[in-house]
N, CA, C and O atoms as CSV, one atom per row, in Angstrom:
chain,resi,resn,atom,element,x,y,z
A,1,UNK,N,N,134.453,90.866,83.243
A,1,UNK,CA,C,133.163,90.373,82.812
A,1,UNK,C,C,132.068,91.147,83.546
A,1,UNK,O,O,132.407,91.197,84.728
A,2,UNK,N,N,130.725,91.867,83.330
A,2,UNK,CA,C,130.300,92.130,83.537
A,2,UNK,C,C,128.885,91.469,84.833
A,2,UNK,O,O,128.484,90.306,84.841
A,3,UNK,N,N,128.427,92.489,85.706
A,3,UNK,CA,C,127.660,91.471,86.547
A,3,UNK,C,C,126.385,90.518,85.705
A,3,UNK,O,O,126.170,91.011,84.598
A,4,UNK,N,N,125.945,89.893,85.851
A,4,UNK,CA,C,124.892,89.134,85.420
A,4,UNK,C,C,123.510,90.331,84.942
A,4,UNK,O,O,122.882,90.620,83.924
A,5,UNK,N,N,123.570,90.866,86.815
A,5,UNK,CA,C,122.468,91.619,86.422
A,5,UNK,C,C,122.174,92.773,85.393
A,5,UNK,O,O,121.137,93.386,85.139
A,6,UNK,N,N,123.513,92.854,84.867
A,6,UNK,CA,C,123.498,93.793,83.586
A,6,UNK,C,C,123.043,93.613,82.613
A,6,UNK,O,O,122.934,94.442,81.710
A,7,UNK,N,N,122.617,92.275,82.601
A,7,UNK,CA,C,122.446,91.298,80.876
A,7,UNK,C,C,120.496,91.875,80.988
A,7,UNK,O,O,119.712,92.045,81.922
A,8,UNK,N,N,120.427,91.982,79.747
A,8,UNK,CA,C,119.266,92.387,79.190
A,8,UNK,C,C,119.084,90.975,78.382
A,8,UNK,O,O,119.549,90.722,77.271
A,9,UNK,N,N,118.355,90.185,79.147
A,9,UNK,CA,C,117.809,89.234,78.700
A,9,UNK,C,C,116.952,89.244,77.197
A,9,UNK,O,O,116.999,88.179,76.581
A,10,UNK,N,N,116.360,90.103,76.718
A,10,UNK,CA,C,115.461,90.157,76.034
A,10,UNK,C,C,116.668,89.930,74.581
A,10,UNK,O,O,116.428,89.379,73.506
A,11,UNK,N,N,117.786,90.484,74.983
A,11,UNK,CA,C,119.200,90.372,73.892
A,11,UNK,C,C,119.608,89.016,73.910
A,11,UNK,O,O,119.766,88.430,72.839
A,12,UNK,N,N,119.824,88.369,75.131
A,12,UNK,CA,C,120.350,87.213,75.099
A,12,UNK,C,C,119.552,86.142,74.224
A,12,UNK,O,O,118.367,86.474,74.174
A,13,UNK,N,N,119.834,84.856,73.451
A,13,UNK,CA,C,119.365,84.102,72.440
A,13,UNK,C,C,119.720,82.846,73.598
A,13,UNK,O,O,120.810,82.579,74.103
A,14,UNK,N,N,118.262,82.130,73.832
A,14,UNK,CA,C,118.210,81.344,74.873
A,14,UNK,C,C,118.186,80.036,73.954
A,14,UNK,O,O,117.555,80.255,72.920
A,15,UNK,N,N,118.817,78.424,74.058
A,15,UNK,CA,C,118.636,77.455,72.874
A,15,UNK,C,C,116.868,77.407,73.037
A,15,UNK,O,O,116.240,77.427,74.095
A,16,UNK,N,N,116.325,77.340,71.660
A,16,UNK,CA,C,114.555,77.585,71.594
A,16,UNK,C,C,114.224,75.998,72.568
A,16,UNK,O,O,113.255,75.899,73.321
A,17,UNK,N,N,115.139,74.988,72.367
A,17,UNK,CA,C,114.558,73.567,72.725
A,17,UNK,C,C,114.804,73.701,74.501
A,17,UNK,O,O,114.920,72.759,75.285
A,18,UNK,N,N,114.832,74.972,74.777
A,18,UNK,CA,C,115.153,74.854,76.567
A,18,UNK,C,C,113.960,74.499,77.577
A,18,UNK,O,O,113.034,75.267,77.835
A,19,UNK,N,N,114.097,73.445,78.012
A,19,UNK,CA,C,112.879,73.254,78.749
A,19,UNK,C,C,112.622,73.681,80.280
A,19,UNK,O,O,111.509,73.925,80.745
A,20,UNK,N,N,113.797,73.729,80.961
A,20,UNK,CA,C,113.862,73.813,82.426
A,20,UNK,C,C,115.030,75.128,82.687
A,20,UNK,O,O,116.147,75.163,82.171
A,21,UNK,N,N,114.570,75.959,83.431
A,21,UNK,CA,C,115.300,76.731,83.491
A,21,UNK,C,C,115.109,77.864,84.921
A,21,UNK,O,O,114.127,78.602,84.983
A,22,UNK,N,N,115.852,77.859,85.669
A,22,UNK,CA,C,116.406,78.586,86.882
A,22,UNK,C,C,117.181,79.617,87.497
A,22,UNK,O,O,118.391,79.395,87.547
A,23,UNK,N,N,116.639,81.021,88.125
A,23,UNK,CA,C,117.539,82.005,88.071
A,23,UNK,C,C,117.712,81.995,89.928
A,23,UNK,O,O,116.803,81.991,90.757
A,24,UNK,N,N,118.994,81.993,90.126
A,24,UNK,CA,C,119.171,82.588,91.423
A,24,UNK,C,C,120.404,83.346,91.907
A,24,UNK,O,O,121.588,83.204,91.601
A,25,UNK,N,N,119.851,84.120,92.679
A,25,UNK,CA,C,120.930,85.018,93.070
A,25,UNK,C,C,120.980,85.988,92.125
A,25,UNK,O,O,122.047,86.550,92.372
A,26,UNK,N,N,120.372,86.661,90.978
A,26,UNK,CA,C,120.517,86.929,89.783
A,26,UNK,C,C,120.402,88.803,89.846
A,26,UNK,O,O,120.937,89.582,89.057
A,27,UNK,N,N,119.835,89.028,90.629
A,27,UNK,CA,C,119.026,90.462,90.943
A,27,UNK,C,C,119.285,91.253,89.482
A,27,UNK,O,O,120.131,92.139,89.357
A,28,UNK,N,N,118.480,90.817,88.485
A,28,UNK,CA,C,118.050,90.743,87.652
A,28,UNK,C,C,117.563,92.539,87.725
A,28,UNK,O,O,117.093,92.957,88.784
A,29,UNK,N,N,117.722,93.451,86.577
A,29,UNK,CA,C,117.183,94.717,87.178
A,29,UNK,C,C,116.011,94.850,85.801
A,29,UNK,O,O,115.207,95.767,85.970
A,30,UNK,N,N,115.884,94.282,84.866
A,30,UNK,CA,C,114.870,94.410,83.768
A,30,UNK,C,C,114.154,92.987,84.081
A,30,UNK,O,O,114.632,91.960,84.563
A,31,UNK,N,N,112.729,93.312,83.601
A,31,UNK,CA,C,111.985,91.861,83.913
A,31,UNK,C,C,112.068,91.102,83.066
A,31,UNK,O,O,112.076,91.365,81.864
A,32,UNK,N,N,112.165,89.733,83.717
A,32,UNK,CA,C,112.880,88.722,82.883
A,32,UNK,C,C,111.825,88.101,82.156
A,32,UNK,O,O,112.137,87.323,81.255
A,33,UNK,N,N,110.548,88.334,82.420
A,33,UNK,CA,C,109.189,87.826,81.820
A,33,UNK,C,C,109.103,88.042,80.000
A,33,UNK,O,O,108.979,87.144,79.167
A,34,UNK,N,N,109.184,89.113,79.824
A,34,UNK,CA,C,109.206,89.098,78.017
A,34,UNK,C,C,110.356,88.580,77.320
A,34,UNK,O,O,110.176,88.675,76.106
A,35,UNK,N,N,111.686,87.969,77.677
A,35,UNK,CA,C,112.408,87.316,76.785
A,35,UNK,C,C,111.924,85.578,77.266
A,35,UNK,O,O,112.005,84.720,76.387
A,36,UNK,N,N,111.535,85.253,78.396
A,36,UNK,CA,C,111.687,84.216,78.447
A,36,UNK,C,C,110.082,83.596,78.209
A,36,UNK,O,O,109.883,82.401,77.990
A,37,UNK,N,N,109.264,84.359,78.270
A,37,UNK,CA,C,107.534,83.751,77.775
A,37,UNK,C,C,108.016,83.299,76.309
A,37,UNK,O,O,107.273,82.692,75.538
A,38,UNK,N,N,108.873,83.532,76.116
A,38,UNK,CA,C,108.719,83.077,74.337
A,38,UNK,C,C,109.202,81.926,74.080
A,38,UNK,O,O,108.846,81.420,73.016
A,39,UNK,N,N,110.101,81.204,74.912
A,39,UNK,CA,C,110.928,79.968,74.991
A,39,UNK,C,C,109.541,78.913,74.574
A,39,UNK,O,O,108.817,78.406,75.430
A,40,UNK,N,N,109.381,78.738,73.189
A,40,UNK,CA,C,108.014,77.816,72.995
A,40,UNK,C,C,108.040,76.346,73.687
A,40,UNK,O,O,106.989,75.754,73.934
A,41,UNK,N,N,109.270,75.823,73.970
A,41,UNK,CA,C,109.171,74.253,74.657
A,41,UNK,C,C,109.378,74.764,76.238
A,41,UNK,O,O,108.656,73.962,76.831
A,42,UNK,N,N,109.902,75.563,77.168
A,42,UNK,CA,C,109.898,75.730,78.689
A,42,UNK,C,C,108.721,75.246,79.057
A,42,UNK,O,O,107.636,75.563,78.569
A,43,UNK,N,N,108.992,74.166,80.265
A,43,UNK,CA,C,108.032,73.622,81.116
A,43,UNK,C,C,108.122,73.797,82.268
A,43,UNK,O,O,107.162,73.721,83.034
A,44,UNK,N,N,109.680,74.155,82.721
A,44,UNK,CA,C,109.507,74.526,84.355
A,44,UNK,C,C,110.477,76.468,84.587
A,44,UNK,O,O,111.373,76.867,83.843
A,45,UNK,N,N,110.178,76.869,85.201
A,45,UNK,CA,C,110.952,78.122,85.352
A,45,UNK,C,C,110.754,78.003,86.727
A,45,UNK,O,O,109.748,77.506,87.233
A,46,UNK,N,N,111.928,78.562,87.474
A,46,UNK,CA,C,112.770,78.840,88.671
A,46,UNK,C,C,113.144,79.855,88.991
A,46,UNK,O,O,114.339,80.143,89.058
A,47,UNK,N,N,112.399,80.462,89.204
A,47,UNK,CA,C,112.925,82.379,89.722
A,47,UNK,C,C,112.880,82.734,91.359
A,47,UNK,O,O,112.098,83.422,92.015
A,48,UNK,N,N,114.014,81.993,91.710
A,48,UNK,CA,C,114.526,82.330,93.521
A,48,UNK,C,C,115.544,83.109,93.862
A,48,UNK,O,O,116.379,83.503,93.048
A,49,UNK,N,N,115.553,83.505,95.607
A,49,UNK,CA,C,116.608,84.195,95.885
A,49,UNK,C,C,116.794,85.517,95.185
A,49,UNK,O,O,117.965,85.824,94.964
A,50,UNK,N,N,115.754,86.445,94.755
A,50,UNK,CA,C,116.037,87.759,94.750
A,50,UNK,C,C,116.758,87.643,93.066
A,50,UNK,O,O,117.756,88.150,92.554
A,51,UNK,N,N,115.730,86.753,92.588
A,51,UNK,CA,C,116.035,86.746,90.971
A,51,UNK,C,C,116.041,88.141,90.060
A,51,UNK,O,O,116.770,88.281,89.078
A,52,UNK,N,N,115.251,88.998,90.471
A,52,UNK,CA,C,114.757,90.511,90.039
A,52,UNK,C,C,114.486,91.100,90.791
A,52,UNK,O,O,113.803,90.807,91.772
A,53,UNK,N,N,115.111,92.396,90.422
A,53,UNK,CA,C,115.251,93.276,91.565
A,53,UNK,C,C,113.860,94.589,91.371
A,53,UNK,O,O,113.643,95.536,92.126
A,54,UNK,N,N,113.063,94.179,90.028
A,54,UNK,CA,C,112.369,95.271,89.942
A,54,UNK,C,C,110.920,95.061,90.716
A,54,UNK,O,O,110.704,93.882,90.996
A,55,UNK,N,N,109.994,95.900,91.072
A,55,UNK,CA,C,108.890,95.570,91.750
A,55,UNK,C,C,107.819,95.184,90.726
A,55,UNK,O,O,106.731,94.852,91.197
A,56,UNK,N,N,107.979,95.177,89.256
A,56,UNK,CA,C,106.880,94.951,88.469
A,56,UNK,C,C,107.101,93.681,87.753
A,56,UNK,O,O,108.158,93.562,87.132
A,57,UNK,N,N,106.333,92.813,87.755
A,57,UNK,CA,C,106.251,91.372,86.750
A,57,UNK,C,C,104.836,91.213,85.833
A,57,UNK,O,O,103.672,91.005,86.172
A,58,UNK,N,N,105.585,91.440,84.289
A,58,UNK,CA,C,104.614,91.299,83.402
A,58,UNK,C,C,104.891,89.646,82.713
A,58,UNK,O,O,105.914,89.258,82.148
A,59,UNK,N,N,103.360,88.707,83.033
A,59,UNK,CA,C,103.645,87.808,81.421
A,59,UNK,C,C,102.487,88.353,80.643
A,59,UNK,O,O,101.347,88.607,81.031
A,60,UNK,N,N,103.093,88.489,79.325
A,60,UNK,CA,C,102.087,88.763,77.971
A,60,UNK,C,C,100.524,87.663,77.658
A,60,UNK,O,O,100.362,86.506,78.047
A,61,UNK,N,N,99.841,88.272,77.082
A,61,UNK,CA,C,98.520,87.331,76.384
A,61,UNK,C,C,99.603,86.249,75.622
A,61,UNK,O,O,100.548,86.675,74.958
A,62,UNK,N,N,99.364,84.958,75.788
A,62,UNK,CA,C,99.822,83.881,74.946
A,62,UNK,C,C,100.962,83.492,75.527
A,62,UNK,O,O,101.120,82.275,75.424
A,63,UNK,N,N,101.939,84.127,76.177
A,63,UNK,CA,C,103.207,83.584,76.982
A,63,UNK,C,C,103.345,82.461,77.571
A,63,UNK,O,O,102.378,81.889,78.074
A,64,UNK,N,N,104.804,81.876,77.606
A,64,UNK,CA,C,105.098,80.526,78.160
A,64,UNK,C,C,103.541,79.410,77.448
A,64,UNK,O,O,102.604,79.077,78.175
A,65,UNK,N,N,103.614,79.139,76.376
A,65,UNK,CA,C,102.629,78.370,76.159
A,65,UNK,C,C,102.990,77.294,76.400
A,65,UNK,O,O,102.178,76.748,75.654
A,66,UNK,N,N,103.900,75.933,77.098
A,66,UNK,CA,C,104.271,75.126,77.772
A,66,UNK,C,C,104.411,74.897,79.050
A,66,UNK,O,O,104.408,73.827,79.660
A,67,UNK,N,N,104.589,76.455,79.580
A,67,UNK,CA,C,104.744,75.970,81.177
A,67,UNK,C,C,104.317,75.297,81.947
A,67,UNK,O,O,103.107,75.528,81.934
A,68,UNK,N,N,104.497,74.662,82.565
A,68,UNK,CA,C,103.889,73.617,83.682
A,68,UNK,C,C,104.016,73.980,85.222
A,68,UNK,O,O,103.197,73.707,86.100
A,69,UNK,N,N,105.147,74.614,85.351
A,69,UNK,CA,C,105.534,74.847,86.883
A,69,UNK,C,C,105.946,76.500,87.183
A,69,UNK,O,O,106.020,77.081,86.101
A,70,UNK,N,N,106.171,77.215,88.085
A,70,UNK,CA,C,106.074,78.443,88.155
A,70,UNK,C,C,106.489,78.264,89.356
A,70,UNK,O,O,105.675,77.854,90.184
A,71,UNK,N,N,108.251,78.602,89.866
A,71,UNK,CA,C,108.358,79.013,90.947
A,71,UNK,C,C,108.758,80.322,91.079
A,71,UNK,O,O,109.656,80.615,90.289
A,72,UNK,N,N,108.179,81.761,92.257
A,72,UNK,CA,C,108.626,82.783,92.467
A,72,UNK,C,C,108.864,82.434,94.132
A,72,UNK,O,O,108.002,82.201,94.979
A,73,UNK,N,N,110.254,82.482,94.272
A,73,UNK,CA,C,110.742,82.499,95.675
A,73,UNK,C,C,111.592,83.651,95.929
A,73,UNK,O,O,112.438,84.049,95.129
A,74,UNK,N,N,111.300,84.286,97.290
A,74,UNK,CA,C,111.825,85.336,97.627
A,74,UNK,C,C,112.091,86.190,96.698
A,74,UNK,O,O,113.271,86.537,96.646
A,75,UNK,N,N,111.315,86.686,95.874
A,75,UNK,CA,C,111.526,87.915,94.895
A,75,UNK,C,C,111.256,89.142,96.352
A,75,UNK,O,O,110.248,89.176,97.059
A,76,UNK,N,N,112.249,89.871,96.449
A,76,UNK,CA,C,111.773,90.887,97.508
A,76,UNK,C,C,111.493,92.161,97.464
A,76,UNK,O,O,111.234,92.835,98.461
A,77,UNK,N,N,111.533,92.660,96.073
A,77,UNK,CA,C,110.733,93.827,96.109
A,77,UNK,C,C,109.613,93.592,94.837
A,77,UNK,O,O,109.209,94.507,94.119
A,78,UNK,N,N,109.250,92.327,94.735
A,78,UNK,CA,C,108.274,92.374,93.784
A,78,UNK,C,C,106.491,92.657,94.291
A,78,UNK,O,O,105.906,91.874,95.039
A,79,UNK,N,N,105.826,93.952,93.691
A,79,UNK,CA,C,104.977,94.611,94.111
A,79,UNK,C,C,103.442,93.873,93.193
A,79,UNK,O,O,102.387,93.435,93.650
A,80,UNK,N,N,103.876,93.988,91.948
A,80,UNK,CA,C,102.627,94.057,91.105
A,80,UNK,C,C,103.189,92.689,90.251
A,80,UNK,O,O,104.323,92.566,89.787
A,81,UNK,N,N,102.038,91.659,90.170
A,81,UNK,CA,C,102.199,90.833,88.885
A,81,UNK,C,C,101.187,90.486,88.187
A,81,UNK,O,O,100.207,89.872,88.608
A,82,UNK,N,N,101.448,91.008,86.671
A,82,UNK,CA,C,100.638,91.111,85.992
A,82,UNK,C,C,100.683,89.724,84.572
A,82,UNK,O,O,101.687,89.348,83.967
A,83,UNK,N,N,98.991,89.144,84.361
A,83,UNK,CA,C,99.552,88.093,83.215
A,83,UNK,C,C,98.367,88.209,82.623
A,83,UNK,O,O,97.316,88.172,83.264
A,84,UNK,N,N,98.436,88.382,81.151
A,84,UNK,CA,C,97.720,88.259,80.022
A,84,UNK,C,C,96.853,87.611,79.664
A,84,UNK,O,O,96.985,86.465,80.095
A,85,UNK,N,N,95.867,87.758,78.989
A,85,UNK,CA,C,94.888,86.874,78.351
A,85,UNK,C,C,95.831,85.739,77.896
A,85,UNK,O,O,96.885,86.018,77.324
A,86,UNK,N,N,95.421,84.297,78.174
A,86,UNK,CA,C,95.794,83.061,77.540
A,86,UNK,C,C,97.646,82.909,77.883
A,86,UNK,O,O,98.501,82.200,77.352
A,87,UNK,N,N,97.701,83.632,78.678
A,87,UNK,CA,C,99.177,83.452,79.567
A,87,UNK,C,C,99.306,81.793,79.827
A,87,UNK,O,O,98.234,81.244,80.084
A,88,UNK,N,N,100.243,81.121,79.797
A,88,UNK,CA,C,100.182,79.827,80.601
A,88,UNK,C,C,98.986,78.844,80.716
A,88,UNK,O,O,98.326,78.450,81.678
A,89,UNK,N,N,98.951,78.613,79.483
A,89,UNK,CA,C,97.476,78.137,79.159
A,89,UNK,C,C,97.868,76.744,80.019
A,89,UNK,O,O,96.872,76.159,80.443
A,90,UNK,N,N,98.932,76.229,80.285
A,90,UNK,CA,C,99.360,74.730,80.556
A,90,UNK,C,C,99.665,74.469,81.916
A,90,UNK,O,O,99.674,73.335,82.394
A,91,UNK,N,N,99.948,75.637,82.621
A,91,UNK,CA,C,100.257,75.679,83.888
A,91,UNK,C,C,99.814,74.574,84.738
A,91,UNK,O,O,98.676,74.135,84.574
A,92,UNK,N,N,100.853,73.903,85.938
A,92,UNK,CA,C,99.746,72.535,86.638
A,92,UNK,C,C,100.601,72.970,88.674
A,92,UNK,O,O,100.333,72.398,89.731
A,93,UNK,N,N,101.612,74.168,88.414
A,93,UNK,CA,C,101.762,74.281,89.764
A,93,UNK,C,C,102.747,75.281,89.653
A,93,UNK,O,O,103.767,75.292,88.963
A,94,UNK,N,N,102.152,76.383,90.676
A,94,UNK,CA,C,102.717,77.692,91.079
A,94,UNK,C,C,102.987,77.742,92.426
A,94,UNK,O,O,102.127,77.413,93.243
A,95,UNK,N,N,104.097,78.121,92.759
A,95,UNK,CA,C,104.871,78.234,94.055
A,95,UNK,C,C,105.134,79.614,94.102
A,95,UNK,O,O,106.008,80.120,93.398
A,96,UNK,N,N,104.215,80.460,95.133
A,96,UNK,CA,C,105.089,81.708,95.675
A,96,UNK,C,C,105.678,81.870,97.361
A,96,UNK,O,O,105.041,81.439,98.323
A,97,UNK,N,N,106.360,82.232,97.414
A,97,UNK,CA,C,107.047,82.062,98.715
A,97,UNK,C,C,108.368,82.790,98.892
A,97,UNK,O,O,109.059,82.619,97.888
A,98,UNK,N,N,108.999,83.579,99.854
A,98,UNK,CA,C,107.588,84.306,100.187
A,98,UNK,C,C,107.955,86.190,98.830
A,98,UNK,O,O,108.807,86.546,98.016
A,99,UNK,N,N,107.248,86.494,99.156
A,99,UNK,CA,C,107.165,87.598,98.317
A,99,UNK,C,C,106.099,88.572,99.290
A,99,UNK,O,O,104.876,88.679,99.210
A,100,UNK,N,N,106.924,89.130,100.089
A,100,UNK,CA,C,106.450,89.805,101.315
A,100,UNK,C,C,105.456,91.349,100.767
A,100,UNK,O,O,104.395,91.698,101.286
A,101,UNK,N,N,106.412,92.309,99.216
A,101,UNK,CA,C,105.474,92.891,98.790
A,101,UNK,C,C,104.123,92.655,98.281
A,101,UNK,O,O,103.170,93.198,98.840
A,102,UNK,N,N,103.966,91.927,97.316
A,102,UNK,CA,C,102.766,91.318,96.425
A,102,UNK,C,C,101.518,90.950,97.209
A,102,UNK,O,O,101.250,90.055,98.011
A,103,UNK,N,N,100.927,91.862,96.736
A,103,UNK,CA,C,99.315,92.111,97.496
A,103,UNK,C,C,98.086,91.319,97.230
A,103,UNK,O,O,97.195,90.823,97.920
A,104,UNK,N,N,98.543,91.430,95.263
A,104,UNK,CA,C,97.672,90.803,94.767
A,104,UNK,C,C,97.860,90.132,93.625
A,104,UNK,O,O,98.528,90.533,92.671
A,105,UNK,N,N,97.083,88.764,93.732
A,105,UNK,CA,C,96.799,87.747,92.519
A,105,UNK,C,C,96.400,88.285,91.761
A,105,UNK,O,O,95.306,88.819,91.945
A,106,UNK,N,N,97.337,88.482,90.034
A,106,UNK,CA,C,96.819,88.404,88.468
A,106,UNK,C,C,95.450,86.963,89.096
A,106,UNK,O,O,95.525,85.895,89.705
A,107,UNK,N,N,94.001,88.065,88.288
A,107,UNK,CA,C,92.758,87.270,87.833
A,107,UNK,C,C,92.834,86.148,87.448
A,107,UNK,O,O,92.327,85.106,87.862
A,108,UNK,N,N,93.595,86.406,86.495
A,108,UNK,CA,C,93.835,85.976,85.008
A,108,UNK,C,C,94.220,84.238,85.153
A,108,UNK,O,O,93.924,83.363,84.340
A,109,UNK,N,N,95.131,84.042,86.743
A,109,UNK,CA,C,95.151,83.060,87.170
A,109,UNK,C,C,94.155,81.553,87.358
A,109,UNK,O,O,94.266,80.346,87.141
A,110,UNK,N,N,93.215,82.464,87.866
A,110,UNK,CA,C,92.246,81.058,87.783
A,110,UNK,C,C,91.388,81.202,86.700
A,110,UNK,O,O,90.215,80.855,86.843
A,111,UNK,N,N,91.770,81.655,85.643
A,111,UNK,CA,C,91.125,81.160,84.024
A,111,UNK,C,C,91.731,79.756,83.476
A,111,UNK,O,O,91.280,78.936,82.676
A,112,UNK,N,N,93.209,79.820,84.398
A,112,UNK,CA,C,94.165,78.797,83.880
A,112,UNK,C,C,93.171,77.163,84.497
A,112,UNK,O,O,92.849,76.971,85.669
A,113,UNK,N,N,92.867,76.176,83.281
A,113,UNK,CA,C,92.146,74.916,83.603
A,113,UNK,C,C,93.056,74.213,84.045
A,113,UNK,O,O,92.672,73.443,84.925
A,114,UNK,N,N,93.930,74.168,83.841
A,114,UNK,CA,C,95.464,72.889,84.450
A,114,UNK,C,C,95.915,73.456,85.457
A,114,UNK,O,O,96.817,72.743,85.894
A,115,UNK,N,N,95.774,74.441,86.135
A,115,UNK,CA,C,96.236,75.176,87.217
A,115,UNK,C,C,95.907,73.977,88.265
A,115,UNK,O,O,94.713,74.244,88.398
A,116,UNK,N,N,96.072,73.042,88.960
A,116,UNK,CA,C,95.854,72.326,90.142
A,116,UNK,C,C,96.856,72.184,91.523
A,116,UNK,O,O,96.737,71.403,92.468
A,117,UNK,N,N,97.502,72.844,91.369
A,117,UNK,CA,C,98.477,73.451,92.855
A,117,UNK,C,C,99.245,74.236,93.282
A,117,UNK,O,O,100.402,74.288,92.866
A,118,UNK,N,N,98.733,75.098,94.296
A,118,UNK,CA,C,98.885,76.496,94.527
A,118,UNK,C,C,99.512,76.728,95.925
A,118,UNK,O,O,98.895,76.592,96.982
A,119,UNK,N,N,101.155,77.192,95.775
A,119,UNK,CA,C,101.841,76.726,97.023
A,119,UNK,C,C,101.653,78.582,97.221
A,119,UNK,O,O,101.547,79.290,96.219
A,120,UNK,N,N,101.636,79.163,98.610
A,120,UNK,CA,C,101.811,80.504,98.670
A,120,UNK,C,C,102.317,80.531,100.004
A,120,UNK,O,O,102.184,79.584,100.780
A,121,UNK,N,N,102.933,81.668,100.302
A,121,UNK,CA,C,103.330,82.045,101.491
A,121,UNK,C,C,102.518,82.548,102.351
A,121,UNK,O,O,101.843,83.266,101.613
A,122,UNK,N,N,102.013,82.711,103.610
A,122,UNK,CA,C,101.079,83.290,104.460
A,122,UNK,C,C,99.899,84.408,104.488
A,122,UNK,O,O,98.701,84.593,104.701
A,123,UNK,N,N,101.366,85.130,104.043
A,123,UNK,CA,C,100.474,86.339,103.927
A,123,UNK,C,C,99.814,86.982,102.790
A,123,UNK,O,O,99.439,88.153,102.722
A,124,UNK,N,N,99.718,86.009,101.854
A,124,UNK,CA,C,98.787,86.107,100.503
A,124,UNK,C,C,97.338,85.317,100.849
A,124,UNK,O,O,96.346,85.660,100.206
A,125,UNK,N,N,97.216,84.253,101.871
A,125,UNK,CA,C,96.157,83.641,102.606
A,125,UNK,C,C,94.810,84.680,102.782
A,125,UNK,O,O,93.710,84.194,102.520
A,126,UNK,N,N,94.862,85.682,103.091
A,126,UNK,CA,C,94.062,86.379,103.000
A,126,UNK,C,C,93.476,87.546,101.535
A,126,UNK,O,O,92.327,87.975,101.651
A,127,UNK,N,N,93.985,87.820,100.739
A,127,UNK,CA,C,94.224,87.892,99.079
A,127,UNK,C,C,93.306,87.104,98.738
A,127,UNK,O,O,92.324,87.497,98.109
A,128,UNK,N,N,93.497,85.777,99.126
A,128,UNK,CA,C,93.220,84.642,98.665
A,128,UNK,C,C,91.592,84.431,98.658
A,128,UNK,O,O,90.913,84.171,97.664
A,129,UNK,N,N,91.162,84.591,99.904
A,129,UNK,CA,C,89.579,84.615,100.281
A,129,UNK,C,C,89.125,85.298,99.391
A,129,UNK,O,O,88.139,84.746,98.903
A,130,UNK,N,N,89.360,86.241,98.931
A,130,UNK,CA,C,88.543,87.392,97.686
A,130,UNK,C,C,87.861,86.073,96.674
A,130,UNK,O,O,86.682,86.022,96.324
A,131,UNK,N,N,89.058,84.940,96.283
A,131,UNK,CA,C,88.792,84.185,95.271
A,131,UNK,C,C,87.686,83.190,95.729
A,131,UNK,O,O,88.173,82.140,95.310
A,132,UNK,N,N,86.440,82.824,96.356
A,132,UNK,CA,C,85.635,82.199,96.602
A,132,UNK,C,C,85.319,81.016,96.030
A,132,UNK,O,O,85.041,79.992,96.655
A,133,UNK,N,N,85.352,81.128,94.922
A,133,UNK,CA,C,85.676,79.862,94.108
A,133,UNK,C,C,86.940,79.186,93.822
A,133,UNK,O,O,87.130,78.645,92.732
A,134,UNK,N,N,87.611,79.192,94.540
A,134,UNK,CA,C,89.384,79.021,93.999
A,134,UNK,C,C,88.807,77.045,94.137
A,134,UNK,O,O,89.112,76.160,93.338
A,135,UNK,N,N,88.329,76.965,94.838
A,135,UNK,CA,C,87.846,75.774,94.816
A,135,UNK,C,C,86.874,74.612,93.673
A,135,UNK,O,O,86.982,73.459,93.256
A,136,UNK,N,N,86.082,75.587,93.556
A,136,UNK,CA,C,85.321,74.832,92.223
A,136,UNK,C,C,86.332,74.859,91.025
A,136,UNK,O,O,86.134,73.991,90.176
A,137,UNK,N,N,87.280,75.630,90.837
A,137,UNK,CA,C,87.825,75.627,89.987
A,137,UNK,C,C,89.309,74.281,90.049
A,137,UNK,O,O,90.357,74.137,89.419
A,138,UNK,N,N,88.851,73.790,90.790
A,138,UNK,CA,C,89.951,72.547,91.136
A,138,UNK,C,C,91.314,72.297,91.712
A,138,UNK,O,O,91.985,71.278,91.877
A,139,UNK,N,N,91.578,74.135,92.071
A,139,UNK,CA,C,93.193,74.026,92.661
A,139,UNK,C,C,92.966,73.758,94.156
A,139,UNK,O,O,92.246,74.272,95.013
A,140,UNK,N,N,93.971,72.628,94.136
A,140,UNK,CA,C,94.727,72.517,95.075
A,140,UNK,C,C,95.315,73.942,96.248
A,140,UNK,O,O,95.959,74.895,95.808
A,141,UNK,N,N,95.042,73.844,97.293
A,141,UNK,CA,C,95.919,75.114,97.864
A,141,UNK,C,C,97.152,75.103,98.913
A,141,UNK,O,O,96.574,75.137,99.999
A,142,UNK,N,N,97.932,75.086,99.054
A,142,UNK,CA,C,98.951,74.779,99.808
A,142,UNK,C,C,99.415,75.947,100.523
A,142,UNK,O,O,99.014,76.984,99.995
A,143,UNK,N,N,100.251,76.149,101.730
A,143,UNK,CA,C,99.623,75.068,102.861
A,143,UNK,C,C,97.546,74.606,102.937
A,143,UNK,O,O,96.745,75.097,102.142
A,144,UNK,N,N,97.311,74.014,103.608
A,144,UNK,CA,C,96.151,73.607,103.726
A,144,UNK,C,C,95.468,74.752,104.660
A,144,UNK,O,O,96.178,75.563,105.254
A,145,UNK,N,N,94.314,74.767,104.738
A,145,UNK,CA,C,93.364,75.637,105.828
A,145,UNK,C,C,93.886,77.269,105.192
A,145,UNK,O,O,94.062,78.319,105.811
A,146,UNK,N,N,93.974,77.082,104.308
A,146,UNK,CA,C,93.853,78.985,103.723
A,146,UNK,C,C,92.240,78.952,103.544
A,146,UNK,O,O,91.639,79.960,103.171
């Protein structure tokens, strides 16, 4: 049987009614973002433990139009993440932790209105200040005192 990380997700046929869904251990070598933004009912995604091994993360304009939750844990060579006009229009809590490359927050983030809790690892704390308003805009920030 072949390793996992061989599977080209974008081939695989995920059931459309999947709502919750979790990758770990996966080192994933194509980004898993364009087969799975399309899952029209997903509300939570789980991408820990060195889920993808590539340094680039794209979501598309209109992607995951259900999501609610967004975890990226220990992705470790993820560099750049990039998300689309009207990406995650539903979003209500993003967890990064830690993701030691990733410099910088997709904009595009605090366009999101349901966005209200924002877990990050340390050293995005400073990233973070750029966003001056991260506050008027109603998120939550976790840990506290960023």
């Amino acid at each position: 049987m072949p390793a996992f990380s061989k599977i080209v997700l974008v081939e695989y046929q995920f059931p459309p009614r999947l709502t919750h869904l979790s990758f770990s251990n996966t080192e994933l070598m194509e980004d898993p973002m364009p087969a799975l933004e399309k899952l029209p009912l997903l509300q939570v995604l789980k991408l820990k433990q060195n889920p993808y091994s590539g340094r680039k993360l794209t979501c598309g304009s209109d992607g995951f139009p259900n999501l609610k939750v967004l975890h990226l844990k220990s992705m470790l060579w993820l560099e750049e993440w990039t998300v689309g006009t009207g990406a995650m229009p539903k979003l209500e809590c993003l967890v990064i932790n830690p993701c030691a490359y990733l410099k910088k927050m997709p904009e595009q983030l605090w366009c999101i209105k349901s966005l209200n809790k924002f877990d990050c690892w340390w050293r995005l704390r400073q990233k973070l200040r750029e966003f001056e308003d991260k506050e008027q805009c109603g998120i939550q920030l976790y840990p506290y005192g960023i």
